[in-house]
VOBA-1610 file (N, C-alpha, C; in pm, whole numbers, padded with zeros to 5 digits, always signed):
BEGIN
Unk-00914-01575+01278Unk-00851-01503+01387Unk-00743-01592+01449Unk-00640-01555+01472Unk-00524-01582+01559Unk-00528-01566+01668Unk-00511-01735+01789Unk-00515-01738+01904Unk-00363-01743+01955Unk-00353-01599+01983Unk-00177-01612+02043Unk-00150-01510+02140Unk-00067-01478+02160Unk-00002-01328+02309Unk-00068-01213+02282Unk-00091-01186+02099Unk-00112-01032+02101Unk-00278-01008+02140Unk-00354-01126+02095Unk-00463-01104+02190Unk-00448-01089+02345Unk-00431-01154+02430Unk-00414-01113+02563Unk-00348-00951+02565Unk-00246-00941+02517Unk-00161-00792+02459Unk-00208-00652+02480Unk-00331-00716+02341Unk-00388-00598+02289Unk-00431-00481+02363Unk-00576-00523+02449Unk-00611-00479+02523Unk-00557-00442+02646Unk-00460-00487+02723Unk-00353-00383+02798Unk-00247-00307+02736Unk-00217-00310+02582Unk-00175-00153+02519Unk-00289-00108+02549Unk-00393-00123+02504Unk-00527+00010+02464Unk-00519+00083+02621Unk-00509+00006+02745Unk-00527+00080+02832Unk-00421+00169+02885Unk-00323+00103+02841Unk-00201+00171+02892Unk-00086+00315+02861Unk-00004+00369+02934Unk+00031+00482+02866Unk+00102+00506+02759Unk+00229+00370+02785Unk+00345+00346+02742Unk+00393+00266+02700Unk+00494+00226+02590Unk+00519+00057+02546Unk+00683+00074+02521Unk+00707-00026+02551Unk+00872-00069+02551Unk+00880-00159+02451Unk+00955-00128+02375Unk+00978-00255+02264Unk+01135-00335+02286Unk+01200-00412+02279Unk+01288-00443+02314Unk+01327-00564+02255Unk+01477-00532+02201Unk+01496-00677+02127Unk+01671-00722+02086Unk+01700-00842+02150Unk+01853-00857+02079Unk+01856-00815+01889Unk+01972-00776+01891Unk+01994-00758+01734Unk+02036-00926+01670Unk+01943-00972+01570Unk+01995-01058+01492Unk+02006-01012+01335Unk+02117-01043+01296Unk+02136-00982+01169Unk+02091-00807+01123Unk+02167-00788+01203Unk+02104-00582+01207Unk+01983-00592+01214Unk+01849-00600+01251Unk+01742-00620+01279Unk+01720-00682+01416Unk+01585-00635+01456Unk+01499-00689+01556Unk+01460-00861+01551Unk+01465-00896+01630Unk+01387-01083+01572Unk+01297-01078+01517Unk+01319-01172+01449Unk+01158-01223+01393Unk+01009-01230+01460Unk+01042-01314+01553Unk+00941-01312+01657Unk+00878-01179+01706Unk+00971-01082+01773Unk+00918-00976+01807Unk+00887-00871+01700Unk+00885-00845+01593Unk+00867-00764+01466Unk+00717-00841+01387Unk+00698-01017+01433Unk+00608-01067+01400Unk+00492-01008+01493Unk+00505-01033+01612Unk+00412-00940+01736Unk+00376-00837+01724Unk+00510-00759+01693Unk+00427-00579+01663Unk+00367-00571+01587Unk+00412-00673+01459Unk+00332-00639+01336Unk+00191-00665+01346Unk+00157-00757+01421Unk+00038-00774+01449Unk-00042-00643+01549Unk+00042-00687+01673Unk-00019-00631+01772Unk-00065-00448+01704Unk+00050-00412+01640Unk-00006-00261+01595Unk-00087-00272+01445Unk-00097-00370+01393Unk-00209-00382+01259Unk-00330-00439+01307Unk-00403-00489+01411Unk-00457-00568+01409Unk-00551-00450+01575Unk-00478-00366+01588Unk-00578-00274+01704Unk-00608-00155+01643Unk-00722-00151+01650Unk-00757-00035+01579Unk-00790+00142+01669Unk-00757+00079+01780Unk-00769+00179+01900Unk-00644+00315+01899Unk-00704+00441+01904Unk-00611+00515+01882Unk-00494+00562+01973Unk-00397+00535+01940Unk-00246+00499+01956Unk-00179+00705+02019Unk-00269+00770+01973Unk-00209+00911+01977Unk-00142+00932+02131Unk-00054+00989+02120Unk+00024+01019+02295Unk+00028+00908+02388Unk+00044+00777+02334Unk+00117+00690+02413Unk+00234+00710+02377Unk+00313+00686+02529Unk+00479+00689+02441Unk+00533+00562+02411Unk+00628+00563+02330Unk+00717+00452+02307Unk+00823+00464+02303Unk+00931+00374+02357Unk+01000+00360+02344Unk+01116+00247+02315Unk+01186+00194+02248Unk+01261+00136+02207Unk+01401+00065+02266Unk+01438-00057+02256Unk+01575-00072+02362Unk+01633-00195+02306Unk+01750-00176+02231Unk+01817-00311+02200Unk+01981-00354+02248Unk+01981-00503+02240Unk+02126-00530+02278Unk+02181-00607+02176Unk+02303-00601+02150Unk+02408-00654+02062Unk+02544-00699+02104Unk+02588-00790+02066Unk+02745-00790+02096Unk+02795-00747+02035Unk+02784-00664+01909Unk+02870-00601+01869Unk+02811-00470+01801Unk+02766-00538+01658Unk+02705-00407+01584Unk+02543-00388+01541Unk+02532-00360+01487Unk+02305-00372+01457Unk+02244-00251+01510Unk+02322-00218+01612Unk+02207-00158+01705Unk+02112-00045+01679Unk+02202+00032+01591Unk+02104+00189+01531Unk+02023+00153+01468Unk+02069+00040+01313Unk+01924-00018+01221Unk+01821-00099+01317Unk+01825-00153+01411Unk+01749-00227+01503Unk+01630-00120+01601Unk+01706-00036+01636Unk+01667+00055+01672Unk+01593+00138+01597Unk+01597+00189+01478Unk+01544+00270+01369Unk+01404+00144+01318Unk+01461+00064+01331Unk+01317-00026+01260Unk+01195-00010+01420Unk+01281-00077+01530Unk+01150-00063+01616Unk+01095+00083+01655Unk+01116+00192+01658Unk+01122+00318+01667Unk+01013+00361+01534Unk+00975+00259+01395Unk+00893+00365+01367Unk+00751+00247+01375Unk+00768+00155+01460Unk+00615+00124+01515Unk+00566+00237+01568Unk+00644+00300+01654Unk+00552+00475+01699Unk+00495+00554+01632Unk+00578+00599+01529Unk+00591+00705+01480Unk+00465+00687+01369Unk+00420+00551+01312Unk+00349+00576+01227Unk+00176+00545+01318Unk+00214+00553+01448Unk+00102+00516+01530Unk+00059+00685+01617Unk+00182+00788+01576Unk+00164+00897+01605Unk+00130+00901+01760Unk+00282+00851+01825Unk+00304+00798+01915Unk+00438+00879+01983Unk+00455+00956+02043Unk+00625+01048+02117Unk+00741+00890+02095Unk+00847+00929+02071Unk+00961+00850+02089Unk+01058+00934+02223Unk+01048+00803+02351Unk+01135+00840+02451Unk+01282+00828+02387Unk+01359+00958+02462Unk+01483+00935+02392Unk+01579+00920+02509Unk+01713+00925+02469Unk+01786+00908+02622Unk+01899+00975+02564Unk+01974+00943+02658Unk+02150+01028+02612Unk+02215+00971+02478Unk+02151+00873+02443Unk+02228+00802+02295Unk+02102+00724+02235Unk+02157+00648+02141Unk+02059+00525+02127Unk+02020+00450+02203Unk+01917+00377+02267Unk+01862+00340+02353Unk+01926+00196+02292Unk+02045+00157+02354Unk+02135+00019+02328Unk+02244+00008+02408Unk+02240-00141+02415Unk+02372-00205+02530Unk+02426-00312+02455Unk+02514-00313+02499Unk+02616-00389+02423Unk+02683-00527+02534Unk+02700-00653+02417Unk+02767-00721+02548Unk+02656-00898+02488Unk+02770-01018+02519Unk+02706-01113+02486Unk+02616-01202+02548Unk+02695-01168+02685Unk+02610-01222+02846Unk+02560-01087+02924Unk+02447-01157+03015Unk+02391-01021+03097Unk+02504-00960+03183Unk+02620-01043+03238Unk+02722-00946+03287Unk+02797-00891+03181Unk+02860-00937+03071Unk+02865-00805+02969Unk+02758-00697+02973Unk+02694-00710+02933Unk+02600-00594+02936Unk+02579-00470+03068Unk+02602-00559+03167Unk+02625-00532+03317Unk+02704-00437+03308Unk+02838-00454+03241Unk+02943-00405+03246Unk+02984-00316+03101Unk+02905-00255+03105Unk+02878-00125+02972Unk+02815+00009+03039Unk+02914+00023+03088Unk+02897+00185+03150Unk+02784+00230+03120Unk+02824+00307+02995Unk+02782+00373+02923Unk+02594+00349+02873Unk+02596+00226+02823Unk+02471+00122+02806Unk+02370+00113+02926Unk+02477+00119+03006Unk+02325+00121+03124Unk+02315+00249+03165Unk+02419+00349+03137Unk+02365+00486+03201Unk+02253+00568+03115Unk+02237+00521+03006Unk+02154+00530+02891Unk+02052+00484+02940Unk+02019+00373+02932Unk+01885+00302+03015Unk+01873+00370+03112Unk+01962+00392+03256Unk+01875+00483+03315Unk+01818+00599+03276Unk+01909+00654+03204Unk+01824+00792+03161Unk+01708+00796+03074Unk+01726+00706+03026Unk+01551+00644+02936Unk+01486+00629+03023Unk+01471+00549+03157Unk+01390+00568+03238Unk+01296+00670+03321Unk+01414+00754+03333Unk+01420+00878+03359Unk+01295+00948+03327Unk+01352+00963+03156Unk+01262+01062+03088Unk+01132+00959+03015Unk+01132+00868+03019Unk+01033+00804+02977Unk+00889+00849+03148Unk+00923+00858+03254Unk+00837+00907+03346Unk+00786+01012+03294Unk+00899+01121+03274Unk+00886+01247+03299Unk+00764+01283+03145Unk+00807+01213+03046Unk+00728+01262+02903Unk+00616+01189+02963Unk+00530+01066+03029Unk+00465+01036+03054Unk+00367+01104+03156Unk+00424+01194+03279Unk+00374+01243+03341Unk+00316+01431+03248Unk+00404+01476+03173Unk+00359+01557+03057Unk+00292+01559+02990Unk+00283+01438+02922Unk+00177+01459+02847Unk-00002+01396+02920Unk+00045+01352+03020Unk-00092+01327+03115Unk-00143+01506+03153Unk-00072+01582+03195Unk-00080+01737+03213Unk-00139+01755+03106Unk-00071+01742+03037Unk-00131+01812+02890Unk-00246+01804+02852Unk-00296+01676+02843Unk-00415+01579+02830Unk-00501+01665+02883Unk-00477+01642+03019Unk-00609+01667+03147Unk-00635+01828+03108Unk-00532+01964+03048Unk-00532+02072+03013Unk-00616+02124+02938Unk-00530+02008+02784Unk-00621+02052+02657Unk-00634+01957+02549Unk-00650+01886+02631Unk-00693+01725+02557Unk-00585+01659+02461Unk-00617+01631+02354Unk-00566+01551+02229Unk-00531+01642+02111Unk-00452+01607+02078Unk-00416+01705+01907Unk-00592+01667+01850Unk-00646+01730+01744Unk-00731+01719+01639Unk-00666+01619+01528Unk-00765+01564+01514Unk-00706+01446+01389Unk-00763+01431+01265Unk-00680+01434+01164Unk-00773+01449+00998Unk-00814+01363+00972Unk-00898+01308+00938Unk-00937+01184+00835Unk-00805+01175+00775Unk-00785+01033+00765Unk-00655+00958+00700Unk-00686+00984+00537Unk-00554+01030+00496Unk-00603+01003+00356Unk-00495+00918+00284Unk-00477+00833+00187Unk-00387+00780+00154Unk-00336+00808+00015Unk-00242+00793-00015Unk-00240+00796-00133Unk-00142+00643-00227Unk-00171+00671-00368Unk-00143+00558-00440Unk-00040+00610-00525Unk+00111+00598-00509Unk+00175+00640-00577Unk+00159+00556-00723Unk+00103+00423-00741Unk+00093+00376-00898Unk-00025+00456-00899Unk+00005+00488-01076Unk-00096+00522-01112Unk-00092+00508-01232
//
């Protein structure tokens, strides 16, 4: 067993509603570091992940940001998890925090991720308390060698 963050981690995802992933773009991708974390933190909990939301948020100085974005975006999706969305890609641009500061556009995005990251959170708590959880199949996998 590995003594590191995603233990402490773990167990406040399991309790929690929502997760932010967030990461400068290096080389069109997420860091290492943080893609090493998720990889853990979401292989290594076995607690079910259904209707937490997630959502995603990267910065670049220039370009990366959609593939960066598309990679952290399907930690959710294969955790069967909502993706908060916003007015664009959830990305800012800019090399210093006052660049970034100064991206209109980039932060009006973030706010509106904020926004609706409440609002899907407070929804699907309704929902919940309504009519519980989707039904879930037994996983089945398959082996494309054969």
């Amino acid at each position: 067993m590995f003594d590191d963050l995603v233990n402490e981690v773990a167990p406040k995802f399991e309790s929690c509603d929502g997760l932010v992933l967030g990461s400068p773009v290096y080389y069109a991708a997420a860091n290492g570091t943080l893609t090493s974390f998720a990889d853990r933190l979401f292989f290594s909990t076995s607690f079910d992940k259904t209707m937490k939301v997630g959502a995603a948020v990267v910065s670049a100085r220039r370009g990366g940001c959609s593939a960066t974005f598309d990679q952290l975006n399907k930690y959710f999706t294969i955790a069967s998890m909502p993706i908060v969305s916003s007015q664009y890609w959830n990305s800012v641009h800019g090399f210093t925090p006052d660049d970034v500061r100064a991206d209109k556009e980039g932060m009006q995005t973030m706010r509106t991720l904020g926004r609706n990251m409440v609002f899907l959170l407070k929804s699907i708590q309704l929902g919940k308390d309504q009519f519980g959880l989707p039904d879930k199949e037994p996983r089945e996998g398959t082996n494309f060698i054969r």
